[in-house]
C-alpha positions in Angstrom: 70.7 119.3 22.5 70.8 123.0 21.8 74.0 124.7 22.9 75.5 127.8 24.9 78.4 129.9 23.9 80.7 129.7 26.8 83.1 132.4 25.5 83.9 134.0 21.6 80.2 134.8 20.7 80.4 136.8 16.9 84.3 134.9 16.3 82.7 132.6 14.0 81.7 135.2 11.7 84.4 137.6 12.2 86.9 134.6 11.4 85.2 134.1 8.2 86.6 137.8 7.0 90.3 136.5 6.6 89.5 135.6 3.0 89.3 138.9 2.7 91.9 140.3 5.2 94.7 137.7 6.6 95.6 140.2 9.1 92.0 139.5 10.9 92.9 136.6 14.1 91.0 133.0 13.6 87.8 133.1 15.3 88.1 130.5 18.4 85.1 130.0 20.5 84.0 127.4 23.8 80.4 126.2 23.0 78.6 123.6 25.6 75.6 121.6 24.6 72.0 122.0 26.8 71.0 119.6 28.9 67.8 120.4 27.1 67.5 119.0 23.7 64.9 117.3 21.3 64.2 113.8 21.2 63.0 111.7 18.2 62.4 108.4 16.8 62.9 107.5 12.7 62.0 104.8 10.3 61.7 104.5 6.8 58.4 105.0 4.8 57.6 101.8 2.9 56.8 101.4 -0.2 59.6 103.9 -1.9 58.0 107.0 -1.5 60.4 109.9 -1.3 58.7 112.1 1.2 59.5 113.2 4.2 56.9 113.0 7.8 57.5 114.9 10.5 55.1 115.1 13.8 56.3 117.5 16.5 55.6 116.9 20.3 52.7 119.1 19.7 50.9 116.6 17.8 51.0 118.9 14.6 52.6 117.2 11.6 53.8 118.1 8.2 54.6 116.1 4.8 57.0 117.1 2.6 57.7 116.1 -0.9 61.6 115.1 -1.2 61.7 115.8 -5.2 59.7 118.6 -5.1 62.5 120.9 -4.8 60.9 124.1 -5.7 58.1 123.3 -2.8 60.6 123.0 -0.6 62.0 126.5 -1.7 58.9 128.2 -0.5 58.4 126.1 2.8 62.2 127.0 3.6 62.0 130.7 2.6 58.5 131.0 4.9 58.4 131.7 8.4 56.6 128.3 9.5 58.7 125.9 11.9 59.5 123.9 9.0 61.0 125.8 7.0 64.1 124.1 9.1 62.9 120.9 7.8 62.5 121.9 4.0 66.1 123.8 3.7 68.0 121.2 5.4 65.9 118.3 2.8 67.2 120.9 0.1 70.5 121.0 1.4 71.0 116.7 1.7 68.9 116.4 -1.7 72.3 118.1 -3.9 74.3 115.6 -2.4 72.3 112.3 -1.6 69.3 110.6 -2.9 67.5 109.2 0.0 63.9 107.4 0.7 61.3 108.3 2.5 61.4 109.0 6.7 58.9 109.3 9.4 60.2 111.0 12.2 58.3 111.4 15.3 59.9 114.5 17.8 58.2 113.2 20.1 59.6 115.3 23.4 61.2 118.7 23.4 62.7 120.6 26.3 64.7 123.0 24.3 63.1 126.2 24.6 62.9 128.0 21.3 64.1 131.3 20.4 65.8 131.8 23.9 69.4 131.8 21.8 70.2 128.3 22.3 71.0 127.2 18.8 66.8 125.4 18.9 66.6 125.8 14.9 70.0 124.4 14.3 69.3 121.4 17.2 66.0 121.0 14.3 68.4 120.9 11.5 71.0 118.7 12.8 68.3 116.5 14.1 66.7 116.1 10.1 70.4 115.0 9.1 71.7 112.8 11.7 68.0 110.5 11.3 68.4 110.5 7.6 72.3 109.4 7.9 71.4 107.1 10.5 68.5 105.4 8.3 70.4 105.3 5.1 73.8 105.0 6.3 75.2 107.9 4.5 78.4 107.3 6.5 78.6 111.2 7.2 80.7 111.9 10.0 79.4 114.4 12.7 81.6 117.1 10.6 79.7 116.1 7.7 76.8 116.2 9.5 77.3 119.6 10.7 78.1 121.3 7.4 74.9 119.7 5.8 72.9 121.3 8.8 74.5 125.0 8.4 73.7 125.1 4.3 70.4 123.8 5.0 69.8 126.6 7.8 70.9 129.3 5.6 68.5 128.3 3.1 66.1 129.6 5.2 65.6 133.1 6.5 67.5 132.6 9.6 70.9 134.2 9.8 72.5 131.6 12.1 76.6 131.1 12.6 78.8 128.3 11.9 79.2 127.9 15.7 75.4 127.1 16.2 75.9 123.2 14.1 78.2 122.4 17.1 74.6 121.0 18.8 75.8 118.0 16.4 78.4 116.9 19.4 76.1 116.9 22.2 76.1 117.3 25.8 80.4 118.4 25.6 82.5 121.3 26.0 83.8 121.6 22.4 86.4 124.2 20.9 86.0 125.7 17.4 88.1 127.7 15.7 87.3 129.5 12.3 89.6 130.6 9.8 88.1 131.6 6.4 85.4 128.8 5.7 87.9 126.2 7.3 86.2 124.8 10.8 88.3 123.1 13.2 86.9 121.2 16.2 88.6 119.9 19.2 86.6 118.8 22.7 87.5 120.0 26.0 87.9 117.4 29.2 86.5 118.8 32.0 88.1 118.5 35.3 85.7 119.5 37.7 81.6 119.9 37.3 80.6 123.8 36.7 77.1 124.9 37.4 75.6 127.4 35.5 72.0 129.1 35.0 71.0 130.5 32.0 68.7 133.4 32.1 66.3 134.2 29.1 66.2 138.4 30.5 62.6 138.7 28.9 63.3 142.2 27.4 64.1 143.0 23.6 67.0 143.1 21.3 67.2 143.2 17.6 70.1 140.3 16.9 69.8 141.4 12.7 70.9 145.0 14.2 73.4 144.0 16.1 75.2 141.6 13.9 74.6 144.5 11.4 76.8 147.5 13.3 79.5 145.2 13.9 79.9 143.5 10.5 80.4 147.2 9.3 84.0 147.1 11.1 84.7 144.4 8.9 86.7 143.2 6.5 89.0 146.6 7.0 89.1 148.7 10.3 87.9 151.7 9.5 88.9 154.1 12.5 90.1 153.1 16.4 86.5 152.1 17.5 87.0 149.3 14.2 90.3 148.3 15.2 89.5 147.8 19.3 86.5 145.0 17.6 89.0 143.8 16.0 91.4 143.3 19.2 88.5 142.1 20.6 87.4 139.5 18.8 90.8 138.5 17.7 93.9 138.3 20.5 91.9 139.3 23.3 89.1 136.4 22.6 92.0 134.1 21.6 94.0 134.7 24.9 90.4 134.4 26.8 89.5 130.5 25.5 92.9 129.9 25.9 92.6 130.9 30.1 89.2 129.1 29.9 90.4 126.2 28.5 93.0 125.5 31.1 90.5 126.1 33.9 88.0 123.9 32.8 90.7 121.0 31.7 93.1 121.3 35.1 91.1 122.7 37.6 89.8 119.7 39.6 88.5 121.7 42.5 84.8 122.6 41.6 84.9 125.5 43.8 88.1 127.0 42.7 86.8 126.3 39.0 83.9 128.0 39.2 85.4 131.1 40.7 88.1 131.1 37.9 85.7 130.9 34.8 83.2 133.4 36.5 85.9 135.9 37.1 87.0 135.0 33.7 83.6 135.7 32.4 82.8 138.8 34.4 86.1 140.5 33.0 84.6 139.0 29.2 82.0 141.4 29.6 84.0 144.1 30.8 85.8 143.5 27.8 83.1 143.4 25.4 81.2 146.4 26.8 84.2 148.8 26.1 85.1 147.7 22.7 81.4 146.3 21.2 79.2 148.3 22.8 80.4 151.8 21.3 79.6 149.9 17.7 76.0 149.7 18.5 74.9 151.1 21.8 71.6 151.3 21.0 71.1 147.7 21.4 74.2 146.7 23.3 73.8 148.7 26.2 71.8 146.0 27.3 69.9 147.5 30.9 68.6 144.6 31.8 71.4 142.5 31.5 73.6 144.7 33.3 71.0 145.1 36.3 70.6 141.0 36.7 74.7 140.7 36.6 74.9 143.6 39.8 71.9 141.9 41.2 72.6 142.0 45.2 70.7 139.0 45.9 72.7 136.8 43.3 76.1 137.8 45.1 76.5 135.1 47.6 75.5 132.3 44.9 77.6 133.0 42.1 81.0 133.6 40.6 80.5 135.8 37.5 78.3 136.1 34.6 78.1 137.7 30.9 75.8 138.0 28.1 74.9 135.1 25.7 75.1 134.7 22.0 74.7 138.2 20.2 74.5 139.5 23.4 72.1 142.5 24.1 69.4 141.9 26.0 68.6 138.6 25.4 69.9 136.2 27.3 72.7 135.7 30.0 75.4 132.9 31.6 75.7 132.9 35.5 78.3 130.7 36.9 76.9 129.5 40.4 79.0 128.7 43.5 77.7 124.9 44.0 74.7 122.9 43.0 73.0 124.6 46.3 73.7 127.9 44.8 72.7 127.1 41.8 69.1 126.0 42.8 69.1 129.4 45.0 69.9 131.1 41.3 67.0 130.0 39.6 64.5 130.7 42.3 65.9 134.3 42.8 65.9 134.7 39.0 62.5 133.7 38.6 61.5 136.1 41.0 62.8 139.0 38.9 60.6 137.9 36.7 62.7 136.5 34.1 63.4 132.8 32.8 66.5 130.3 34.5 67.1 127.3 32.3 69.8 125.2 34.5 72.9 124.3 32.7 75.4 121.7 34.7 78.6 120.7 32.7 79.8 117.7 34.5 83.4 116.8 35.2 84.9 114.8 32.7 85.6 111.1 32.6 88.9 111.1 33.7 90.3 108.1 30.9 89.3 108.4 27.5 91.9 106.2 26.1 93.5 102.9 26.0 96.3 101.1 24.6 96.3 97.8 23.6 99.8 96.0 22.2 99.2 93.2 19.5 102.0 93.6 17.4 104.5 90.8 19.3 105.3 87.6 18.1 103.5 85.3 21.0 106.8 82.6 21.2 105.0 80.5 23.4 102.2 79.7 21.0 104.4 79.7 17.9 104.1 78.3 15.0 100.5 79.0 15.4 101.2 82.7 16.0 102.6 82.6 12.7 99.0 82.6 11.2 97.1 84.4 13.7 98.4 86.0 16.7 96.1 84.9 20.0 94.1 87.9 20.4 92.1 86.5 16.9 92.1 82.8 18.7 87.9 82.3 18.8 86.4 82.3 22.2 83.1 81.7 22.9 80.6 83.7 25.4 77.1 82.8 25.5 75.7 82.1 21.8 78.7 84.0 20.0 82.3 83.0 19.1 84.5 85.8 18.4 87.9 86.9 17.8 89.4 87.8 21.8 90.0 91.3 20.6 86.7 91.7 20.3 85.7 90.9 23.7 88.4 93.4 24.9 87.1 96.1 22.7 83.5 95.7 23.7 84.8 95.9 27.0 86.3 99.3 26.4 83.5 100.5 24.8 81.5 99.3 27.6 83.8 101.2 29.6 83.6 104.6 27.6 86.7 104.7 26.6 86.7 106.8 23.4 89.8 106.0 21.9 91.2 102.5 21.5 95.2 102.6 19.9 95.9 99.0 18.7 99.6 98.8 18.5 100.1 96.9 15.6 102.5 95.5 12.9 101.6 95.3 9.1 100.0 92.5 9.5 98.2 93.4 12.1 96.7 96.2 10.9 95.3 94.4 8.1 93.9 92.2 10.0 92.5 94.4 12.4 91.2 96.9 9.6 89.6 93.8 8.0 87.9 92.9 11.1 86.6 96.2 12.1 86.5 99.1 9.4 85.4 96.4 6.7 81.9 95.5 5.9 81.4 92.1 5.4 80.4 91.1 2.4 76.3 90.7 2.1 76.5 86.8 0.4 78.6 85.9 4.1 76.5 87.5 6.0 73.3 85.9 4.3 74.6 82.2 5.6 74.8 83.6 9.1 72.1 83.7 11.8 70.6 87.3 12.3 71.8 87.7 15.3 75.4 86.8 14.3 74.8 89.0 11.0 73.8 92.4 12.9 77.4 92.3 15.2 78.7 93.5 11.9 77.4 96.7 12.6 78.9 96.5 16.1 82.3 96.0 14.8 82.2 99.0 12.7 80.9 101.1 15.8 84.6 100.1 17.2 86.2 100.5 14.6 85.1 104.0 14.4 87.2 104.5 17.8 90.5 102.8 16.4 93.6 104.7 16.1 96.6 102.2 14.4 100.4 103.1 15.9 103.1 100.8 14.0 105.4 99.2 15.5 107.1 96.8 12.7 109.7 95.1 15.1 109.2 93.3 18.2 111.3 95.5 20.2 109.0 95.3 23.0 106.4 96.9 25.3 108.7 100.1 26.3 109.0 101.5 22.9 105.2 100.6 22.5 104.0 103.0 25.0 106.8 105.5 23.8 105.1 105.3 19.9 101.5 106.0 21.6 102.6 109.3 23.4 101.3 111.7 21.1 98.5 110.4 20.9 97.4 110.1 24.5 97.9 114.4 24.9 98.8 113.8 28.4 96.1 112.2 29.8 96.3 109.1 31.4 95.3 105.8 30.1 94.2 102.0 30.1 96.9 99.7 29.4 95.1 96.0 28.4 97.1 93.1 26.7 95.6 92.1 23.4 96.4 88.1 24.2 94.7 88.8 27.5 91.2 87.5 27.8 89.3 88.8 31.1 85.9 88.0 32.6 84.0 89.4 35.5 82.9 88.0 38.3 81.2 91.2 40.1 77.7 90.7 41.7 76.8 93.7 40.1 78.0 93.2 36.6 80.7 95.5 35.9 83.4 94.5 33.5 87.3 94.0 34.9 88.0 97.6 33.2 84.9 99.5 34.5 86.0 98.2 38.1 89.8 99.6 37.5 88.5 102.6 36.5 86.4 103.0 39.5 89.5 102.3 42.0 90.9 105.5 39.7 90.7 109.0 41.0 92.7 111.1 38.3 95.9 111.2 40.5 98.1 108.4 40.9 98.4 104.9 38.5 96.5 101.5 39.4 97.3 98.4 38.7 94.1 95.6 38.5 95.0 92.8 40.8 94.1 89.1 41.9 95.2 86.5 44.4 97.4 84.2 43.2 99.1 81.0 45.3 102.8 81.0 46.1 103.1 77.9 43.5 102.3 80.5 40.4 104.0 83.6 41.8 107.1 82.8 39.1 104.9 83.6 36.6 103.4 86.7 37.2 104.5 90.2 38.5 103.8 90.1 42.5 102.5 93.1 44.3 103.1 93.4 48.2 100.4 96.4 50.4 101.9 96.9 53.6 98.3 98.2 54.6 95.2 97.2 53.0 92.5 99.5 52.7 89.6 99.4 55.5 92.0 97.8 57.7 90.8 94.2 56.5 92.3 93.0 53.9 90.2 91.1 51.6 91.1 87.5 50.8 90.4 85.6 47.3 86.8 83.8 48.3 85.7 87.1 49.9 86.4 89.7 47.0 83.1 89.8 46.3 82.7 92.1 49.5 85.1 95.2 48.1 82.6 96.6 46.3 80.6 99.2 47.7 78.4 101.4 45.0 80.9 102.7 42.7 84.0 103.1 44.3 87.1 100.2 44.1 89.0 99.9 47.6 92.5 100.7 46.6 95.5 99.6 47.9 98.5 101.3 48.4 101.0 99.4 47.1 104.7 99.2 49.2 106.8 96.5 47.0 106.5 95.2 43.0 108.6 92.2 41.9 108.4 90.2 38.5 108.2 86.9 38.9 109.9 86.5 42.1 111.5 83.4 44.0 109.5 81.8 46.7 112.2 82.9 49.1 112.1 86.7 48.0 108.1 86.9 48.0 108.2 85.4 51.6 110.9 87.9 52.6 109.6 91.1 50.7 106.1 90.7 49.4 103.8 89.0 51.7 100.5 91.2 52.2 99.0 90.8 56.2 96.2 89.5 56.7 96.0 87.2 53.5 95.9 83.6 53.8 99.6 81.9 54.2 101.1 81.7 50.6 98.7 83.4 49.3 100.0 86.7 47.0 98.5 89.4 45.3 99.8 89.5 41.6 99.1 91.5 38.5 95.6 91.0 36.6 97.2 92.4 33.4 95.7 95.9 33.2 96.3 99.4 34.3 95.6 103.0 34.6 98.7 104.6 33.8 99.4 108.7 34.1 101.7 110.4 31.7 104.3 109.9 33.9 105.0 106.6 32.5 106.3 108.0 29.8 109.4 110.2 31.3 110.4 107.2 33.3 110.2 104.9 30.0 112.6 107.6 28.2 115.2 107.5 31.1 115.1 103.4 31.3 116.1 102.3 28.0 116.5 98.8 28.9 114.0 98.3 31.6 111.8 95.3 32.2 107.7 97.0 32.5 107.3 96.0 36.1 110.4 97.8 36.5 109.1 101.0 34.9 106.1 100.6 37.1 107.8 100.2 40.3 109.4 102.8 39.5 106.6 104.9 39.2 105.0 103.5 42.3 108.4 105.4 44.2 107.9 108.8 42.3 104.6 109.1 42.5 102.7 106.3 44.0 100.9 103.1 42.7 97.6 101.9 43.4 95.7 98.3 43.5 92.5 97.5 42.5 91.3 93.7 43.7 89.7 92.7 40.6 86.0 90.5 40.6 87.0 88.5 38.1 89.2 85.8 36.2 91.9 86.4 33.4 93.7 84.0 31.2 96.8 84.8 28.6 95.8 83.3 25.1 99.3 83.1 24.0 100.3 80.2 26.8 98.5 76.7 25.5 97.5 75.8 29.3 96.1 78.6 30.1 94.5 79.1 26.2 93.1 75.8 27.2 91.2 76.8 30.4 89.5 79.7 28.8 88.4 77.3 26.6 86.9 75.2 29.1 86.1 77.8 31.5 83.3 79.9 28.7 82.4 76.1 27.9 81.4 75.5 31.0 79.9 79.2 31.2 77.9 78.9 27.8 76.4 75.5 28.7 
């Protein structure tokens, strides 16, 4: 995609100064990827040729000469389209040797020279298909910083922050101090609409970016200093606002009034402190005429200039997604471009934790080799470890970050499995098909974040050594010996159905229907009143689901593996069959305010953690379509067995 600066246009360079003057703030800037973007296929030439192919949607295509550096010096330094292409092959040639590639851009929306970042979108798009064909193993970073050298080659005077097109369609802070680049993304609570406004009038962006790199590295006089201030503290202290509104703010409506106030007093900002450094092109008419625009005041929330500012281009932030098709209309009646930008609301889980560092007594001595959650299941054609059913699972799920808890033997094996390549003479005796899920495994293990946990002290110190890492979001909790399979008509996993019953306030607990002969060996849920006002029994759970969203029930009563007497006095659900109980399925949503409760119950049992959660702040079920079995009990390791046997054949 291309990308948008949100807030902190100029900090990147301005940051840069500090190897020069340490007094000079970090650059910090909010940069959003374009729904627009450019879209291309790659394969290798055959045949060993080093040269590059490149066809544009246009049809027009160019050939370049990979060894050939000093051709590629004059195609970078020219003012054809390519000249992207050439410095960025410059750039990868002093650090890789790479074959030949054909890529085919085959569609482009991105409009170009409308300041959204299309020439670095070009760059980064050269790298990523050459990485991706010759597994260079750069990371996006890498990726990035290959991009930015290659642009520079090139006459283009382009900003570190433009690269950031490398993360996509995400809200993404960067920070710059000196040549250092630090990148962290930004969750977004509730989905902003936005039109961005190409004003059709002129500004000279090498002017501009000339005036106000003469206040730098040294203030001169006050005007100098007030740049300074305002793209130092004041810009720092401005992401910072943004960042909390777009991260807590769940309320669209109330979000997009925040960040357009926010960005309407950015511009205030900016026009008294930049616009005295060059107020020959940052007066900026037209831009000041489209923000005051009567006919825009009932559809938006606030607006600023884009990029190097000027009259270029501009940000509104619309009311609703109504408003926001009212926007474009009434912009394009002034005569000037709307390119619609919707940031949507963020996925509210992004990570999960998964225990397998405990010692599994009930299958012991065999845990003493290989804990269950490497026991081989089969599904369909393939036998793999049971981790990596859960993993795909989670993946499946979009869940970003997956923290094994692990001992050190644990890790190994899990670094082995998943952050290893196998070895080229294995995979030669294996079918294809088995040989390419290497390449799967090391897409996971890209996502894997290890937490040690060397004794088996148990699940509450667990969760306790994962804090840090979850930031205070909530989470998926999944047991590694666990193995889970869905049932759903419409072929969602057991974890994308939790996550569906989810809704970013209180925890949920997956759930099935268990008979009173097995409630002793499970942790028992009682709902006083099931959802819809019809509970739903075992043979009929098929009928909870309803597009998306999970019925959730609001659970009254949580007991670990109770007595027949107790369950028939304190957890019987109405309306489902006689001895019939709902139990836990083995995996939850969890808020931060596990944690707290975990802190003040040092000796606590989970379920007892959990119920107690349930009383502070509610708890949630979510009838799950599907069957779960725990691989570190033989009977039950034995009806997987015979369950995906049954399945396969």
């Amino acid at each position: 995609p291309g990308r948008i600066c949100l807030f902190g246009e100029h900090s990147d360079w301005a940051g840069g100064y500090r190897r020069f003057n340490a007094e000079i703030r970090e650059g910090c800037a909010l940069v959003c990827g374009t729904t627009q973007g450019l879209y291309a296929r790659a394969r290798r030439l055959e045949g060993g040729a080093r040269a590059l192919r490149f066809t544009g949607p246009d049809g027009r295509s160019c050939e370049l000469n990979m060894a050939d550096t000093a051709h590629l010096r004059e195609v970078a330094q020219s003012s054809s389209f390519h000249a992207y292409i050439a410095g960025t092959l410059i750039e990868l040639g002093k650090h890789f040797r790479v074959e030949g590639a054909e890529i085919d851009n085959y569609k482009a929306d991105l409009p170009i020279k409308k300041g959204l970042s299309s020439s670095a979108a070009v760059c980064v798009l050269i790298v990523r298909c050459l990485n991706e064909l010759y597994d260079l193993k750069l990371t996006v970073h890498g990726e990035m910083d290959i991009a930015y050298r290659g642009e520079i080659n090139t006459p283009s005077r382009c900003g570190r922050l433009d690269q950031c097109v490398a993360f996509g369609q995400r809200v993404t802070r960067m920070t710059f101090d000196n040549d250092i680049i630090d990148t962290e993304p930004v969750r977004v609570a509730a989905t902003v609409y936005l039109v961005i406004v190409d004003l059709c009038a002129a500004k000279d962006t090498k002017e501009i970016l000339k005036c106000l790199n003469a206040a730098y590295p040294f203030p001169r006089d006050d005007k100098d200093k007030a740049l300074h201030a305002l793209l130092g503290e004041v810009n720092l202290d401005v992401c910072s606002q943004a960042i909390k509104i777009l991260s807590r703010e769940r309320d669209p409506q109330k979000a997009a009034h925040l960040i357009g106030a926010l960005m309407t007093d950015a511009q205030r900002r900016w026009d008294s402190s930049a616009v005295p450094q060059c107020p020959h092109e940052l007066t900026a008419p037209t831009l000041h005429r489209l923000l005051a625009c009567p006919d825009l005041v009932p559809h938006i929330t606030g607006g600023k200039g884009v990029g190097s500012q000027g009259d270029g281009s501009a940000q509104l932030v619309c009311k609703s997604e109504a408003a926001q098709d009212a926007v474009m209309k009434i912009v394009a009646g002034l005569g000037m471009e709307p390119l619609r930008l919707t940031i949507p609301a963020h996925k509210p889980v992004r990570s999960a934790v998964v225990p397998i560092a405990g010692s599994c007594p009930g299958m012991w001595p065999a845990t003493k080799c290989s804990g269950p959650w490497l026991f081989p299941i089969r599904i369909g054609e393939m036998v793999k470890p049971a981790i990596c059913w859960l993993c795909e699972e989670l993946v499946a799920a979009e869940i970003d970050q997956i923290i094994l808890v692990v001992n050190e033997a644990t890790q190994a094996q899990m670094e082995h499995l998943f952050q290893r390549r196998e070895d080229v003479a294995v995979l030669d005796g294996v079918p294809s098909r088995a040989s390419a899920y290497d390449e799967e495994l090391l897409a996971v293990g890209k996502r894997l974040v290890f937490v040690r946990q060397d004794r088996p002290t148990g699940i509450r110190d667990a969760l306790l050594l994962c804090e840090r890492f979850l930031e205070g979001e909530p989470f998926i909790l999944a047991w590694g010996d666990h193995l889970c399979s869905s049932t759903a008509a419409d072929g969602r996993g057991c974890l994308a159905q939790l996550l569906a019953g989810f809704d970013g306030g209180c925890s949920v607990a997956s759930m099935h229907c268990i008979a009173q002969e097995l409630i002793h060996t499970a942790g028992v849920f009682a709902c006083r009143e099931p959802p819809s006002g019809s509970p739903l029994l075992l043979e009929k759970q098929g009928a909870q689901t309803d597009g998306a969203k999970m019925a959730c029930w609001p659970l009254s009563h949580i007991a670990e593996k109770p007595t027949v007497v107790y369950a028939q006095e304190h957890l019987k659900t109405p309306g489902l069959d006689e001895g019939k109980f709902l139990a836990s399925f083995g995996q939850y949503v969890l808020t931060p305010a596990i944690f707290a409760i975990l802190r003040e119950k040092a000796t606590c049992h989970f379920t007892e953690a959990l119920d107690a959660m349930r009383q502070q702040e509610g708890l949630n079920g979510v009838l799950i379509e599907g069957c779960r079995w725990d691989l570190g009990n033989i009977r039950t390791y034995t009806q997987a067995l015979q369950a995906q046997a049954v399945s396969s054949s």
